[in-house]
Wavefront OBJ file of the C-alpha trace (Angstrom):
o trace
v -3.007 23.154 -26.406
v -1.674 26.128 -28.943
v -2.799 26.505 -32.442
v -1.141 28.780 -34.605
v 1.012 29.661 -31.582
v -1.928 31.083 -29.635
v -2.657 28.530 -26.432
v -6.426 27.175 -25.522
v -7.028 26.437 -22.201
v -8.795 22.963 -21.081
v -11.794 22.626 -21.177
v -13.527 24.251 -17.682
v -16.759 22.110 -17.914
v -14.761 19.079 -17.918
v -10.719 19.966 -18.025
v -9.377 17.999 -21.699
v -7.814 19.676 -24.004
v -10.237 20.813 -27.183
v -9.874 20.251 -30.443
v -9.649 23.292 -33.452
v -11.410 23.129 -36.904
v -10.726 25.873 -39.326
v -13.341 25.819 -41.749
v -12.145 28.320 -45.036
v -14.527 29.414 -47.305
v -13.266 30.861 -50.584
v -16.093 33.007 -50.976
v -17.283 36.445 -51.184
v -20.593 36.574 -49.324
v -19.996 33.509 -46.807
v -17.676 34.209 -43.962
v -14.487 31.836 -42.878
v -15.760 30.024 -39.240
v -12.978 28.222 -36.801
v -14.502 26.492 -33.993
v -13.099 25.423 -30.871
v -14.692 22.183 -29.371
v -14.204 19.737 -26.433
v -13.951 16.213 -27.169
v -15.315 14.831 -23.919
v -18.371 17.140 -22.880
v -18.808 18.883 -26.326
v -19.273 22.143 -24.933
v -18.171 24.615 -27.971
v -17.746 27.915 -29.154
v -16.849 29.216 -32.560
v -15.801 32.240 -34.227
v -17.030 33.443 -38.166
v -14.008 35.826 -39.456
v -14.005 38.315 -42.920
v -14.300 36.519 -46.277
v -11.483 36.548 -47.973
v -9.255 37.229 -45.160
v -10.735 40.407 -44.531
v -9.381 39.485 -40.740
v -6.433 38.336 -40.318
v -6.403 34.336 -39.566
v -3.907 35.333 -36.421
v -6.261 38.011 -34.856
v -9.408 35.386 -35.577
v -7.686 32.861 -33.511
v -6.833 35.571 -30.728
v -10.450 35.852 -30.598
v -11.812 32.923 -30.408
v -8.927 31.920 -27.687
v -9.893 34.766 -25.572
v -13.430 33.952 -25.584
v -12.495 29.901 -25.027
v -10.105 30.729 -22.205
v -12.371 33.334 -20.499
v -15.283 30.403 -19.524
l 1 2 3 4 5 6 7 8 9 10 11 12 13 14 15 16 17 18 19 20 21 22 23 24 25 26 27 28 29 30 31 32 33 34 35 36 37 38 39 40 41 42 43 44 45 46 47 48 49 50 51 52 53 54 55 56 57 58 59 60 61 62 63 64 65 66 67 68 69 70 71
């Protein structure tokens, strides 16, 4: 699957495809968190990026796709 044009690989506990929330805090002192989660086994992983978009969202999702896809 892609989100935001960066692609997740299945899962590799159980090969579906996971599921993205985005979870945007408009806040100063609590950060943003996007989580990447399969539907089947519900093995997870998750990501907090800058308040306030200190990160950019593109480079958070980089991140958190790199980490998915390297399991």
């Amino acid at each position: 699957m892609t989100f935001n044009d960066v692609e997740f690989k299945a899962c590799a506990r159980c090969g579906v495809e996971p599921a993205i929330e985005d979870v945007r805090e408009r806040s100063l002192d609590r950060p943003n968190v996007m989580s990447v989660t399969c539907p089947s086994c519900g093995m997870s992983n998750s990501i907090a990026w800058g308040s306030l978009m200190a990160t950019p969202q593109k480079e958070a999702v980089a991140m958190l796709a790199d980490s998915w896809n390297s399991r």
